[in-house]
C-alpha positions as CSV (number, residue, x, y, z in Angstrom):
1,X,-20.1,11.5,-49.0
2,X,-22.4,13.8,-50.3
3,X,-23.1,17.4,-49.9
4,X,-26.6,18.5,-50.3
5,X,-26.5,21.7,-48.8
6,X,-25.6,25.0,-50.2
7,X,-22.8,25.7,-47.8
8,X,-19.4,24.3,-48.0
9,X,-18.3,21.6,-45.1
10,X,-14.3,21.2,-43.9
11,X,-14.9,17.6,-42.6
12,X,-12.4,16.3,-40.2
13,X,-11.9,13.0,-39.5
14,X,-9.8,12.2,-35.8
15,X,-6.9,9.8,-36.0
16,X,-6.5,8.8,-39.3
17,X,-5.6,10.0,-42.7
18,X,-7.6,9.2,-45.6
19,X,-7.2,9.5,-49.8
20,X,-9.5,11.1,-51.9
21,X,-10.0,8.9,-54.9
22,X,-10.6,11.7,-57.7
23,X,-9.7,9.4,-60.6
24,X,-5.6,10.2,-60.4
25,X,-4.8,6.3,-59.3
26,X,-1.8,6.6,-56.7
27,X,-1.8,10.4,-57.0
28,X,-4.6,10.4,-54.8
29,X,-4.5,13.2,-52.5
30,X,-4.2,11.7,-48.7
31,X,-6.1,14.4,-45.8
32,X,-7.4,14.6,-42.7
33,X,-9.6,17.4,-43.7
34,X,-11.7,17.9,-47.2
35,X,-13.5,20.7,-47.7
36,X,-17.0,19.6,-49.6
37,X,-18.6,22.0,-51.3
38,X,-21.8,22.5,-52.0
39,X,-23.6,19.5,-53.9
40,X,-20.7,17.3,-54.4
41,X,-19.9,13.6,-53.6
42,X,-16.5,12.9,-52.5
43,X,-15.2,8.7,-52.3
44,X,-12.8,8.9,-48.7
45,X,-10.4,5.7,-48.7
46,X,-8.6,4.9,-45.2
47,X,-7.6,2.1,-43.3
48,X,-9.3,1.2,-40.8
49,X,-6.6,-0.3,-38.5
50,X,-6.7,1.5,-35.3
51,X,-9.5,1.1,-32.0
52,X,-11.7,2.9,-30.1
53,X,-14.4,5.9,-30.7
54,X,-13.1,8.8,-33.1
55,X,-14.6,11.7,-33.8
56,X,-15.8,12.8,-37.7
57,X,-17.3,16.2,-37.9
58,X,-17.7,19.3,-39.7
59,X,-14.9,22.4,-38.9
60,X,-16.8,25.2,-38.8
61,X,-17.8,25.2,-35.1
62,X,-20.9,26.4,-35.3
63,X,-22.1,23.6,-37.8
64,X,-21.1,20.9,-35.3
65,X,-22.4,22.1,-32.4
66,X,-25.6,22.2,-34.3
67,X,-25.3,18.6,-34.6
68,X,-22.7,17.8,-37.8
69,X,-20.8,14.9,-35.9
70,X,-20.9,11.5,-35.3
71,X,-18.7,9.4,-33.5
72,X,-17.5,5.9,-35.5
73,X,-16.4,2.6,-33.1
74,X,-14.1,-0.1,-33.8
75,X,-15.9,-3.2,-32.6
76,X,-14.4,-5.2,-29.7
77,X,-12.3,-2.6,-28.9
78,X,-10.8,-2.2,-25.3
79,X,-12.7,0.1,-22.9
80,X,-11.4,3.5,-22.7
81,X,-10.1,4.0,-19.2
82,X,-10.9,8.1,-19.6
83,X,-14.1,7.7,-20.5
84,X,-15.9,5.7,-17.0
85,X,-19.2,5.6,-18.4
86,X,-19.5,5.6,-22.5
87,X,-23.3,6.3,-22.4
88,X,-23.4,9.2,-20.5
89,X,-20.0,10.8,-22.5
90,X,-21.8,9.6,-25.8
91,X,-25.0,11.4,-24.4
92,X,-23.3,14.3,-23.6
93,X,-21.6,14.6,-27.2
94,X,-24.5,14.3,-29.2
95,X,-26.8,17.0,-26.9
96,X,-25.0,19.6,-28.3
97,X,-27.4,20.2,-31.0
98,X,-30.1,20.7,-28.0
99,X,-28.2,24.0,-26.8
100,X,-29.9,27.0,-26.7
101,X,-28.6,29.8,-28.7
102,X,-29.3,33.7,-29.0
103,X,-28.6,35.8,-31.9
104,X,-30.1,39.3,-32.2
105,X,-29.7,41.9,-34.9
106,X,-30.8,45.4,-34.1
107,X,-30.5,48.6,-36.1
108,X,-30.4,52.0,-35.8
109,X,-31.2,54.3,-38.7
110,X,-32.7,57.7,-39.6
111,X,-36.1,56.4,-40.0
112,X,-36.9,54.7,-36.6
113,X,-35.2,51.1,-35.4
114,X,-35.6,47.6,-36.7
115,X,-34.9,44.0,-35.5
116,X,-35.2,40.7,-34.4
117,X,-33.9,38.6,-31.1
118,X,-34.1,34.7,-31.7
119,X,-33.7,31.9,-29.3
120,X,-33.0,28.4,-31.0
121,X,-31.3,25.2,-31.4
122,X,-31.3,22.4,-34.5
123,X,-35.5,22.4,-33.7
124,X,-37.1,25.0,-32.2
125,X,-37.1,28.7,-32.4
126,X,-38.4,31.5,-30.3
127,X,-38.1,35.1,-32.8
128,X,-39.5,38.2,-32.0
129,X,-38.8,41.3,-34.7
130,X,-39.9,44.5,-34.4
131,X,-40.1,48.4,-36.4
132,X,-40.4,51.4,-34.7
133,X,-41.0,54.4,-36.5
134,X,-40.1,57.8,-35.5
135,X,-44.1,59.2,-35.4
136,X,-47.6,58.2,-35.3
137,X,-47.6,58.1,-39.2
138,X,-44.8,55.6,-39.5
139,X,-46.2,53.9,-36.1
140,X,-44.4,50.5,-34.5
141,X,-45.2,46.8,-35.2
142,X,-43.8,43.7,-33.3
143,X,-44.4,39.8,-34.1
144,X,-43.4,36.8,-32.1
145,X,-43.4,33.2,-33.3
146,X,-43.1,30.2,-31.5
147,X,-42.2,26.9,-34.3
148,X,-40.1,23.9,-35.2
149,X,-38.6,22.7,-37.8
150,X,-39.9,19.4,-39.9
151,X,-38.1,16.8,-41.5
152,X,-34.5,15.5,-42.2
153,X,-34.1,18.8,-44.2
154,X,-35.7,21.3,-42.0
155,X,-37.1,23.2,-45.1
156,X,-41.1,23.4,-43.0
157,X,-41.1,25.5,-39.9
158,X,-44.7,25.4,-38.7
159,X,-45.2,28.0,-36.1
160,X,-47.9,30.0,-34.0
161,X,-47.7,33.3,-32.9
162,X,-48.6,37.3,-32.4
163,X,-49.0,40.7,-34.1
164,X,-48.8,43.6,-32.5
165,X,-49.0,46.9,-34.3
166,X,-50.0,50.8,-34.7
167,X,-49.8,53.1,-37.5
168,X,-52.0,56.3,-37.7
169,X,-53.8,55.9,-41.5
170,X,-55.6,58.8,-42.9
171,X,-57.5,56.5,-45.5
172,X,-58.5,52.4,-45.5
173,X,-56.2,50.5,-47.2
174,X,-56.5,46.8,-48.5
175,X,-54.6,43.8,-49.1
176,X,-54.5,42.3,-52.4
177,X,-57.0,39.9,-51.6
178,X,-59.3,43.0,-50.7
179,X,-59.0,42.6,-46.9
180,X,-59.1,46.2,-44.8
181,X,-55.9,46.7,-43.2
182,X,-56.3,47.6,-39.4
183,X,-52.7,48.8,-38.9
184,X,-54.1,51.5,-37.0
185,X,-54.6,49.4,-33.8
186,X,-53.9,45.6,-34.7
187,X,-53.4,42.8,-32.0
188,X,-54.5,39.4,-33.2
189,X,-52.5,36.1,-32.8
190,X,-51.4,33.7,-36.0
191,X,-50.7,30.2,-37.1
192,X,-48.2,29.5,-39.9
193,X,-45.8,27.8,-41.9
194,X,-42.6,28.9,-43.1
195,X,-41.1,26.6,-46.0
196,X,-36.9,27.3,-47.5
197,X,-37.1,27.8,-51.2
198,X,-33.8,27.6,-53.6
199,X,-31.6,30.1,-52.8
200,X,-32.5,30.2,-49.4
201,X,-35.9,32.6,-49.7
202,X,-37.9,32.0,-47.5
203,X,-42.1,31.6,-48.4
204,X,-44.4,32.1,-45.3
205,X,-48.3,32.0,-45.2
206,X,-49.9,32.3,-42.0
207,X,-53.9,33.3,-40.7
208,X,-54.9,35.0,-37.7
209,X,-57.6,35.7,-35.4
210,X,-59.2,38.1,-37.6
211,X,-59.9,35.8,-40.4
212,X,-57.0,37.7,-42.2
213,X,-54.7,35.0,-44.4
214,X,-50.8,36.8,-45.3
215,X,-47.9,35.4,-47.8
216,X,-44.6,36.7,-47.9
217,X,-41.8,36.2,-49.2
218,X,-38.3,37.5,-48.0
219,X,-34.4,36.7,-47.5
220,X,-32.1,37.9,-45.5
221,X,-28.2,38.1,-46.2
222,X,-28.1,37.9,-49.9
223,X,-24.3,38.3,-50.4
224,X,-23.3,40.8,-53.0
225,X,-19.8,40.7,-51.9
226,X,-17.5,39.8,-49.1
227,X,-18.9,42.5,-47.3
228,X,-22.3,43.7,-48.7
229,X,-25.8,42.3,-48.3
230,X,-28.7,42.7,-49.4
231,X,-32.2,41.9,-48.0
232,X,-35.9,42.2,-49.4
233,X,-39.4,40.9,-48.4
234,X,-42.6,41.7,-49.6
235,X,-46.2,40.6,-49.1
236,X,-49.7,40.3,-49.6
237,X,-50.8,42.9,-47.1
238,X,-48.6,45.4,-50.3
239,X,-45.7,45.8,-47.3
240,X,-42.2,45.9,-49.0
241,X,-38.7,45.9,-48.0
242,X,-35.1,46.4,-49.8
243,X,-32.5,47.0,-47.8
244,X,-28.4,46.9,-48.0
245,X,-25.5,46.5,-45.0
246,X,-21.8,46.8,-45.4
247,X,-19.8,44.5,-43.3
248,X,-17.6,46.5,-41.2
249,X,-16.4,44.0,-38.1
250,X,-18.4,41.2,-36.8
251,X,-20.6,42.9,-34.7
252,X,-21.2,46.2,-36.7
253,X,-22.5,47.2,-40.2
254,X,-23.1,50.4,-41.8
255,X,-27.0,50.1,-43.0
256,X,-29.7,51.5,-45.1
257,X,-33.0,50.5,-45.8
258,X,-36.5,51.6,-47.6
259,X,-39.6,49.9,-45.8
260,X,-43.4,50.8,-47.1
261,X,-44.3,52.2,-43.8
262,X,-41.1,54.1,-42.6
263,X,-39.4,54.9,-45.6
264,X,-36.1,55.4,-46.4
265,X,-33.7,55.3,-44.0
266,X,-29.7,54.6,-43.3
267,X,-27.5,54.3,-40.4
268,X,-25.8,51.3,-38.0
269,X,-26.9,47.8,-37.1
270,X,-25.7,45.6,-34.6
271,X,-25.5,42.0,-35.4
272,X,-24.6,39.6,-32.1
């Protein structure tokens, strides 16, 4: 088996006990659970004496209801008498990567609030993400896309979408590309694609109704220790973003943040 994603993968295989053959001969370690980590090939040896369906998947919970299991059958084996109907219990195993499921990350800090709610399963994803500032000068902005992800991998998102924001500028300001920024009144909708870089940053260009073309580039989470993490993204439109949060429990971190438009800032975020 190999590994080619950058996050470790307990994989646990029902009713049987394998060997790892790591080159140690009869000193083979024998499990029912290795933990793969990231880009490496493992060789599993078992015997393959038993009958009926079993289970292999991934441990971590989230991971396999996202889809990381597959059932293996025994040919010619008797029929279960537990399971009436195979199809519909095999259907109903493998449509856990259809789920729909919410996160949301909101924070509260000094200079106005920012976050995002997300609806998604293995494919498709619903995010909105918004910043609200604490006066006209700092203003609010929202954005909503609608995608789905491409390919075996899932590194292209295409997406469509909308822009909604309001900031009260005292002069015109421009893009790199020259391109007058309207973030004193802006509502125009988008078309996009998102594609995962190394090191999971994430590189998005995207136009809109206004003729107006945008690449960014961000990441979210960088992990600077077991409990701090660090976030940036910047653009073409010369918007910027470094941020820190400190882990305290699972739903709450102690935050702080300097954004182009709002500033610096610090306070609480909720993660759910």
């Amino acid at each position: 088996m190999y590994n080619g994603t950058m996050m470790r993968h307990p994989m646990h295989l029902h009713g049987h006990f394998f060997r790892v053959l790591n080159g140690q001969g009869d000193y083979s370690p024998l499990k029912n659970v290795l933990d793969i980590m990231p880009m490496e090939t493992d060789t599993l040896e078992f015997a393959a004496t038993e009958s009926g369906d079993w289970f292999f998947h991934c441990h971590i919970l989230y991971h396999m209801m996202s889809g990381m299991g597959r059932l293996f059958s025994y040919e010619n084996s008797p029929a279960n008498p537990e399971v009436p109907d195979p199809k519909k219990g095999l259907k109903k195993i493998y449509a856990d990567d259809r789920k729909i499921h919410m996160i949301a990350k909101i924070g509260f800090e000094s200079n106005g609030s920012d976050g995002e709610v997300l609806f998604a399963n293995t494919r498709y994803q619903f995010q909105t993400e918004w910043r609200i500032g604490l006066n006209d000068k700092n203003g609010f902005e929202s954005e909503s896309h609608f995608g789905r992800y491409l390919g075996k991998m899932q590194w292209f998102f295409p997406y469509i979408g909308w822009d909604f924001r309001y900031r009260k500028i005292e002069t015109v300001e421009k893009d790199i590309f020259g391109y007058e920024d309207k973030r004193d009144n802006r509502k125009a909708f988008c078309v996009g694609i998102e594609y995962t870089l190394p090191l999971l940053i994430k590189a998005d260009a995207r136009f809109d109704t206004d003729g107006k073309f945008r690449f960014q580039l961000m990441r979210e989470d960088v992990p600077v220790s077991r409990r701090l993490r660090f976030n940036f993204m910047v653009n073409t439109d010369k918007e910027y973003m470094l941020g820190f949060r400190y882990v305290v429990t699972k739903y709450l971190s102690l935050s702080t943040h300097y954004d182009s438009d709002m500033k610096l800032g610090a306070g609480i975020t909720f993660t759910y």
